[in-house]
C-alpha positions in Angstrom: 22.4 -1.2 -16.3 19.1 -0.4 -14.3 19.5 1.5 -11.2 17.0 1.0 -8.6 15.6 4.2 -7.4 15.3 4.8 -3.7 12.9 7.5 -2.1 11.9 9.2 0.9 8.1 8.6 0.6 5.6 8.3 3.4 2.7 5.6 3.1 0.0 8.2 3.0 2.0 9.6 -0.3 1.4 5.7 -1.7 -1.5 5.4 -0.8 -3.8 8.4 -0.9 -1.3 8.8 -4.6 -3.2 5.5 -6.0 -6.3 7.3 -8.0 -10.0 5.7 -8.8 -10.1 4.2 -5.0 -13.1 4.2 -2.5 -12.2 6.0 0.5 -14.4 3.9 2.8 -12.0 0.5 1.6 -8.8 2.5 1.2 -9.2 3.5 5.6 -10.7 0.2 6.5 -7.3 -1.5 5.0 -5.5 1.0 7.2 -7.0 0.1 9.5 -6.6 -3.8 9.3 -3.0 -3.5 8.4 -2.5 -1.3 11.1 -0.8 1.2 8.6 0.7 4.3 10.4 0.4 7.3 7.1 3.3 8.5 9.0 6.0 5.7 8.2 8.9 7.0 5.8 9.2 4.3 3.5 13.1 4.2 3.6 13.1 3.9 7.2 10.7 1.3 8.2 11.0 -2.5 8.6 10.3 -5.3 6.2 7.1 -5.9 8.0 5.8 -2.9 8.0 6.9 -2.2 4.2 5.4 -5.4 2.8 1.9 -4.4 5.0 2.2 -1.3 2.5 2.3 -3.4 -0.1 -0.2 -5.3 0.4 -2.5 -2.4 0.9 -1.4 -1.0 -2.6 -2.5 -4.5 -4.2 -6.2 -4.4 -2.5 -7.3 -0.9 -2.8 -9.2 -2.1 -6.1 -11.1 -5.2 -5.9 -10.5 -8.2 -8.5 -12.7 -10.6 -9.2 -11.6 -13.9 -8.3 -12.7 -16.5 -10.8 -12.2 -20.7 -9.8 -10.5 -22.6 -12.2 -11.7 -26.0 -12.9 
């Protein structure tokens, strides 16, 4: 059986640990998510977690294409 894993990792650990990203998009999504670097990942709320999340999926941009 798999085994989650469980750690004690702050969001600045996440974050600043995602490599190739511009630093000028990785603080303004700080920013907008109102990310605290501080939180311990274990600890905070589903809110908060999910706002990490989200902030791990945009620090590279995607190109969006339409689909017709």
């Amino acid at each position: 059986g798999d085994i989650p894993l469980q750690g004690d990792f702050s969001a600045e650990h996440m974050i600043f640990g995602v490599e190739g990203v511009d630093s000028d998009r990785r603080d303004k999504l700080i920013d907008l998510l109102d990310i605290d670097l501080q939180w311990r990942m274990h600890k905070v709320s589903d809110g908060q977690r999910r706002r990490v999340q989200i902030c791990l999926g945009l620090l590279h941009p995607y190109k969006v294409s339409r689909i017709e």
